[in-house]
N, C-alpha and C positions, 0 to 999 in steps of 0.2 A: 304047737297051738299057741298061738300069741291072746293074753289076758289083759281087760284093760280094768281098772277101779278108780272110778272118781270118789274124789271126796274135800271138804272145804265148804259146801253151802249151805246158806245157814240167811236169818230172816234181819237186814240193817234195812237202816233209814237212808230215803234220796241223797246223795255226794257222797255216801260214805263208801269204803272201798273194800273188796272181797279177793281172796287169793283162792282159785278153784286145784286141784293137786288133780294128775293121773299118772297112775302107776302101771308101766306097760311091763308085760313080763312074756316070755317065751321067746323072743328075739329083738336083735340089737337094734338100737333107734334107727341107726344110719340106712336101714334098708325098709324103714318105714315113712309113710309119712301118717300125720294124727291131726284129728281136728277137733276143736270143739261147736257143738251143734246145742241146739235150746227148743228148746217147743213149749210154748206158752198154751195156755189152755183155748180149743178152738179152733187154736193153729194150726200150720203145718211147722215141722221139723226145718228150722233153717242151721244153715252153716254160718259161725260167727266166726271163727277165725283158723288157719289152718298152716302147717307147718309141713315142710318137706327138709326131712334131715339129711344129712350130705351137701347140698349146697344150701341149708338153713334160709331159704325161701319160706315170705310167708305172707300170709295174707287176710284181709279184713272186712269184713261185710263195712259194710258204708255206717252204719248207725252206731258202730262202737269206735271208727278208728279218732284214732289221739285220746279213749278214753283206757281201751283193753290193750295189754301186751300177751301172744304167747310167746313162750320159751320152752327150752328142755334142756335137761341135765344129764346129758349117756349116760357120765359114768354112775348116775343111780337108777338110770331107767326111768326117766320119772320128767313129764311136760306137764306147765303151768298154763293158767288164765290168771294174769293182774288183770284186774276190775277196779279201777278207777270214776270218780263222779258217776257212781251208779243213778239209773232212772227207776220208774215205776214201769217202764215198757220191756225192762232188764229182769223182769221178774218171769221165769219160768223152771223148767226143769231142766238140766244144763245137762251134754249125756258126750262123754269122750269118747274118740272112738279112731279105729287104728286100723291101714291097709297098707298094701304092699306100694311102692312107689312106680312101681310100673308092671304090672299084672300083663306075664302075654309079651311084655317084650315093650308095651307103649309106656311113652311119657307123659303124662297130660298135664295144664297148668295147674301150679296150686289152686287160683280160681277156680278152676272146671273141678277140681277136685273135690271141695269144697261146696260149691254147690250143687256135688252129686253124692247127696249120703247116701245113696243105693251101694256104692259103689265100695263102702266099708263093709269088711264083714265081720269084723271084730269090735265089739261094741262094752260099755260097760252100762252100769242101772240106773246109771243119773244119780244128780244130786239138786237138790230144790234152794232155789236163791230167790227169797222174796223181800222184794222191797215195798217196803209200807211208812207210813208216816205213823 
């Protein structure tokens, strides 16, 4: 049973910059892919950026890219969110989450994956990033 625990969020000021941590545990990166998703209050649940390990494919909603990077670390089990030139729009509940890279035998794009968080079943509790002046 693969675990996932975000942690990192915490309340800065607009440009200032946030480091989001998840810690994936029950199985190796390489046969997962992970994303990070946010849901603002109101919202729905979007996909910000999203990572497939093995060929380290990754990908960016349109509103963060050139500000956020994800990464992972195998050997600690362990994918980032850099947060760079944070907004007031950047402010929500930020919530990692971890599926198999091809469920069933399919490949799908990181994109497609990304914005189908249904399609995660391992989820962690979020962690709240709010930016305020």
């Amino acid at each position: 049973q693969v675990q996932v625990v975000e942690s990192g969020g915490s309340s800065v000021q607009p440009g200032e910059s946030l480091r989001l941590s998840c810690a994936v545990s029950g199985g190796p990166l390489d046969r997962l892919a992970v994303g990070w998703f946010r849901q603002a209050p109101g919202k729905d649940r979007e996909g910000v950026s999203c990572i497939r390990f093995g060929d380290e494919t990754t990908y960016y909603t349109e509103t963060v890219k050139g500000r956020f990077t994800i990464s992972g670390d195998k050997a600690k089990n362990m994918v980032y969110l850099q947060m760079h030139s944070l907004q007031f729009d950047d402010t929500a509940d930020y919530y990692c989450a971890a599926r198999l890279q091809s469920p069933g035998g399919v490949m799908s794009t990181v994109k497609s994956m990304c914005e189908s968080p249904w399609t995660y079943p391992w989820w962690g509790r979020g962690t709240q990033v709010a930016v305020s002046s």
